[in-house]
C-alpha positions as CSV (number, residue, x, y, z in Angstrom):
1,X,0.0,0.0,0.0
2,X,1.1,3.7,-0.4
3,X,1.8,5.9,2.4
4,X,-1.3,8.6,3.1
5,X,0.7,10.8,6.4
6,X,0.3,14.2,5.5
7,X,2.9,16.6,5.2
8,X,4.5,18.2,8.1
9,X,2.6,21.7,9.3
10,X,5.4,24.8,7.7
11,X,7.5,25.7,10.6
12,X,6.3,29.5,10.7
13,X,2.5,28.1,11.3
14,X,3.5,27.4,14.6
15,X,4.4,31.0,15.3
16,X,1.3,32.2,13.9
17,X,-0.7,32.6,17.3
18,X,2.3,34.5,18.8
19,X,2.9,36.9,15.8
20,X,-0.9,37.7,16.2
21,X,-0.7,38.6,19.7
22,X,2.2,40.3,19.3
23,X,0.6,42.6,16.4
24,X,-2.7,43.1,18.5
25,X,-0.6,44.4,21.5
26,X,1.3,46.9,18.9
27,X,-1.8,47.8,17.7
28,X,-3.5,48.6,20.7
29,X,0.1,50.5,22.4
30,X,0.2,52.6,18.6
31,X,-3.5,53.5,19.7
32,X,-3.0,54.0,22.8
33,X,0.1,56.3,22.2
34,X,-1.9,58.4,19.6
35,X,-4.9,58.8,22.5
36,X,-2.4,59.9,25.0
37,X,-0.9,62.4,22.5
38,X,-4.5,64.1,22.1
39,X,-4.8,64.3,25.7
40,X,-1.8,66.2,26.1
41,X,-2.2,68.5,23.2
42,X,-6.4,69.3,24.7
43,X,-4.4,69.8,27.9
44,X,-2.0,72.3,26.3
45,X,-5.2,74.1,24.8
46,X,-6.7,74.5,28.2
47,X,-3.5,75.8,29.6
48,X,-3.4,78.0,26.6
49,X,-7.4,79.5,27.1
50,X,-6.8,79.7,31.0
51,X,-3.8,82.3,30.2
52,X,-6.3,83.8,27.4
53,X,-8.5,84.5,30.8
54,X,-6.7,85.3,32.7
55,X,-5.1,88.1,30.2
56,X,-8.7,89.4,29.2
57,X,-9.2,89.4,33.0
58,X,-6.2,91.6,33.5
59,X,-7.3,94.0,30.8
60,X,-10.9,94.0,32.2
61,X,-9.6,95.4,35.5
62,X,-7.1,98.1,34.2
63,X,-10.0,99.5,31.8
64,X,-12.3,99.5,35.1
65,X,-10.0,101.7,36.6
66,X,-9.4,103.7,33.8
67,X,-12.7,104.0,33.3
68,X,-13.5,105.3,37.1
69,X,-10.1,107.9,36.5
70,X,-11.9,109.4,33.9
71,X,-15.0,109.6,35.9
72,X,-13.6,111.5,38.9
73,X,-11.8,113.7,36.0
74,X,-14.4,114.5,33.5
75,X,-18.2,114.2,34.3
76,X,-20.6,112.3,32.4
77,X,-22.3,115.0,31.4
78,X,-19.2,116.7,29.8
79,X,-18.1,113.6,28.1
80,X,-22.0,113.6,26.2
81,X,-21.5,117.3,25.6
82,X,-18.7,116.5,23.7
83,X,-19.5,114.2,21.0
Protein backbone atom coordinates (compact mmCIF):
# COMPACT_ATOMS: atom_id res chain seq x y z
CA UNK A 1 0.00 0.00 0.00
CA UNK A 2 1.09 3.75 -0.35
CA UNK A 3 1.78 5.86 2.39
CA UNK A 4 -1.30 8.61 3.07
CA UNK A 5 0.72 10.80 6.42
CA UNK A 6 0.26 14.24 5.53
CA UNK A 7 2.87 16.62 5.18
CA UNK A 8 4.54 18.23 8.06
CA UNK A 9 2.64 21.75 9.30
CA UNK A 10 5.37 24.78 7.66
CA UNK A 11 7.45 25.68 10.64
CA UNK A 12 6.33 29.46 10.66
CA UNK A 13 2.48 28.07 11.26
CA UNK A 14 3.53 27.36 14.60
CA UNK A 15 4.43 30.97 15.27
CA UNK A 16 1.32 32.20 13.93
CA UNK A 17 -0.71 32.56 17.29
CA UNK A 18 2.32 34.51 18.78
CA UNK A 19 2.89 36.86 15.78
CA UNK A 20 -0.90 37.72 16.20
CA UNK A 21 -0.68 38.65 19.69
CA UNK A 22 2.16 40.33 19.33
CA UNK A 23 0.61 42.61 16.44
CA UNK A 24 -2.69 43.07 18.53
CA UNK A 25 -0.63 44.44 21.53
CA UNK A 26 1.35 46.92 18.93
CA UNK A 27 -1.80 47.81 17.67
CA UNK A 28 -3.49 48.64 20.74
CA UNK A 29 0.13 50.47 22.38
CA UNK A 30 0.24 52.58 18.57
CA UNK A 31 -3.52 53.49 19.73
CA UNK A 32 -3.04 54.02 22.76
CA UNK A 33 0.08 56.26 22.18
CA UNK A 34 -1.89 58.37 19.61
CA UNK A 35 -4.87 58.83 22.47
CA UNK A 36 -2.42 59.93 25.00
CA UNK A 37 -0.87 62.42 22.51
CA UNK A 38 -4.46 64.10 22.09
CA UNK A 39 -4.76 64.29 25.67
CA UNK A 40 -1.81 66.21 26.07
CA UNK A 41 -2.19 68.53 23.17
CA UNK A 42 -6.39 69.29 24.70
CA UNK A 43 -4.42 69.80 27.94
CA UNK A 44 -1.99 72.31 26.33
CA UNK A 45 -5.25 74.15 24.81
CA UNK A 46 -6.74 74.48 28.16
CA UNK A 47 -3.48 75.77 29.65
CA UNK A 48 -3.40 77.99 26.56
CA UNK A 49 -7.39 79.48 27.10
CA UNK A 50 -6.80 79.73 30.98
CA UNK A 51 -3.85 82.28 30.16
CA UNK A 52 -6.29 83.80 27.39
CA UNK A 53 -8.51 84.52 30.76
CA UNK A 54 -6.66 85.33 32.75
CA UNK A 55 -5.07 88.12 30.23
CA UNK A 56 -8.68 89.38 29.16
CA UNK A 57 -9.17 89.44 33.03
CA UNK A 58 -6.20 91.63 33.50
CA UNK A 59 -7.30 93.96 30.82
CA UNK A 60 -10.94 94.02 32.18
CA UNK A 61 -9.63 95.42 35.50
CA UNK A 62 -7.14 98.13 34.23
CA UNK A 63 -9.97 99.46 31.77
CA UNK A 64 -12.33 99.50 35.08
CA UNK A 65 -9.96 101.69 36.57
CA UNK A 66 -9.44 103.69 33.83
CA UNK A 67 -12.73 104.04 33.31
CA UNK A 68 -13.49 105.29 37.08
CA UNK A 69 -10.15 107.88 36.54
CA UNK A 70 -11.93 109.40 33.88
CA UNK A 71 -15.01 109.55 35.92
CA UNK A 72 -13.61 111.54 38.91
CA UNK A 73 -11.81 113.69 36.01
CA UNK A 74 -14.36 114.45 33.51
CA UNK A 75 -18.15 114.17 34.32
CA UNK A 76 -20.58 112.26 32.37
CA UNK A 77 -22.32 114.95 31.39
CA UNK A 78 -19.20 116.68 29.84
CA UNK A 79 -18.10 113.62 28.09
CA UNK A 80 -22.02 113.61 26.24
CA UNK A 81 -21.49 117.27 25.64
CA UNK A 82 -18.66 116.45 23.74
CA UNK A 83 -19.49 114.18 21.00
Amino acid sequence: MTDTTPSPAPRWLAWMPAASVGALIAGGLLTGGGYISKLDEQGRRITVLEEMAKQQQEIDKRTTRIEAKLDVLVPQQDRQARR
